[in-house]
C-alpha positions as CSV (number, residue, x, y, z in Angstrom):
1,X,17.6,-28.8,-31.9
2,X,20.5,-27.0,-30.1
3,X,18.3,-23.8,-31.8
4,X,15.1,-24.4,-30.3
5,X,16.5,-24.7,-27.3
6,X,18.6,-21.8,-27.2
7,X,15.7,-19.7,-28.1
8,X,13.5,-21.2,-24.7
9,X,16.5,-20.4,-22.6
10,X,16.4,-17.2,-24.1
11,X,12.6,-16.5,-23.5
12,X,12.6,-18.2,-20.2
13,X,15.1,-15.7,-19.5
14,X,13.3,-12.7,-20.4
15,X,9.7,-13.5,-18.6
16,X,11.8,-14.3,-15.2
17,X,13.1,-10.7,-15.5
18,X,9.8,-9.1,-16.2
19,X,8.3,-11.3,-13.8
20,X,10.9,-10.5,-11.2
21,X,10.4,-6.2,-11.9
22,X,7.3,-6.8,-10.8
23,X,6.4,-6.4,-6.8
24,X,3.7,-8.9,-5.4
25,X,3.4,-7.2,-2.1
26,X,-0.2,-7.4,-0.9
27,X,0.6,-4.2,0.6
28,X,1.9,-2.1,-2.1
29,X,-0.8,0.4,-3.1
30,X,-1.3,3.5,-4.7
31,X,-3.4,6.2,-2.6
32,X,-4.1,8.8,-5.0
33,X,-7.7,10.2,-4.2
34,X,-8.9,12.1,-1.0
35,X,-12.8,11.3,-1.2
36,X,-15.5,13.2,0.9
37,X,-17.3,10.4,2.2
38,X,-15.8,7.0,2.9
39,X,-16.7,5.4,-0.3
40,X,-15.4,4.9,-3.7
41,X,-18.3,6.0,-5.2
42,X,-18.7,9.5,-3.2
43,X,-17.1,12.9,-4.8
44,X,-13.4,13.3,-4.8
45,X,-12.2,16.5,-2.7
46,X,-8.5,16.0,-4.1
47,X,-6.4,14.3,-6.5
48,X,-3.0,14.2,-5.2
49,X,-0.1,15.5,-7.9
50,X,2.3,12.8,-6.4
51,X,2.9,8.8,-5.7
52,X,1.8,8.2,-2.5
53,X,2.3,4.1,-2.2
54,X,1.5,2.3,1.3
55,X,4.7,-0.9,1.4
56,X,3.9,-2.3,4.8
57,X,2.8,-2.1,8.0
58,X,4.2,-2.8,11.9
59,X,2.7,-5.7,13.9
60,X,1.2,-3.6,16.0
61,X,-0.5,-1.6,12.8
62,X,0.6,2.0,14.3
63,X,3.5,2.4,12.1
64,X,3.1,2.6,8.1
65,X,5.9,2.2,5.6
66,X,5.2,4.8,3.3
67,X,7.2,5.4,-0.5
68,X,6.5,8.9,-1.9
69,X,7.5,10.1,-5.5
70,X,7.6,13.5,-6.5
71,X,9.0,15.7,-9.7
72,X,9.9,18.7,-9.9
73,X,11.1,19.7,-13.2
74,X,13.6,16.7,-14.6
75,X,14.3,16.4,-10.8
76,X,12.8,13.4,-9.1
77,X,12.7,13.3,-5.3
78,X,12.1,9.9,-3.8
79,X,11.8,8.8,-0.3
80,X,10.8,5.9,1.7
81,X,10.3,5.7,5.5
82,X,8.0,4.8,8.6
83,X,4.9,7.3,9.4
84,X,3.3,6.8,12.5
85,X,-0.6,7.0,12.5
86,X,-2.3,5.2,15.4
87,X,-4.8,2.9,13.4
88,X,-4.1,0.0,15.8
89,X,-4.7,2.1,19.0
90,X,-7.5,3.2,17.9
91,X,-9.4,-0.3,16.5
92,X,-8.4,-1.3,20.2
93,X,-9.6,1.2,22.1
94,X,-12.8,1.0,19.9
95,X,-13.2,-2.9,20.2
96,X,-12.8,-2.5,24.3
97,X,-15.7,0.2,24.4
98,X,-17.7,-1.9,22.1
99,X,-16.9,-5.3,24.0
100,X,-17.5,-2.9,27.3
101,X,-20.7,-1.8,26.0
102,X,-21.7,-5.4,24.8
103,X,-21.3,-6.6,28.3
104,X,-23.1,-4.3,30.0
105,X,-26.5,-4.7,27.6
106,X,-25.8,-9.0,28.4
107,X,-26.3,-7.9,32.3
């Protein structure tokens, strides 16, 4: 008895630490294709040679935490920081001109 229950300890043990190497962020992504067309099924224009992942993003969605992996050699370079690329500003200002335009067609 004390055996079998040793040996569940033991493989409870083991699936909570490959469970907990795993990362469940909705927002961790690979980017690894530049495509010509906004589509997954158009032609790709360039594969890029290193791990570009996308971690999170600011409330306002105008800053991007970004990880990016690269090797050169046995040498691997890591870093991790904020990029800023205006997304947010721009679905706003987009979403006023349509709303704009929207209420002038109602008049």
């Amino acid at each position: 008895m004390k055996k079998l229950l040793f040996i569940f300890l033991f493989l409870c043990l083991v699936a909570a630490a490959f469970s907990a190497g795993k990362n469940f962020d909705p927002y961790d992504f690979q980017i690894k294709n530049l495509y010509e067309k906004p589509r997954g099924d158009s032609k790709v224009v360039f594969q890029i040679p290193i791990d570009v992942r996308f971690l999170d993003m600011s409330e306002d969605a105008n800053w991007y935490k970004t990880k990016i992996i690269f090797s050169v050699g046995p040498v691997k370079f890591q870093y991790i920081g904020w990029a800023y690329i205006p997304v947010g500003n721009l679905l706003r200002e987009q979403a006023a001109a349509a709303a704009s335009a929207e209420a002038q067609s109602s008049e």
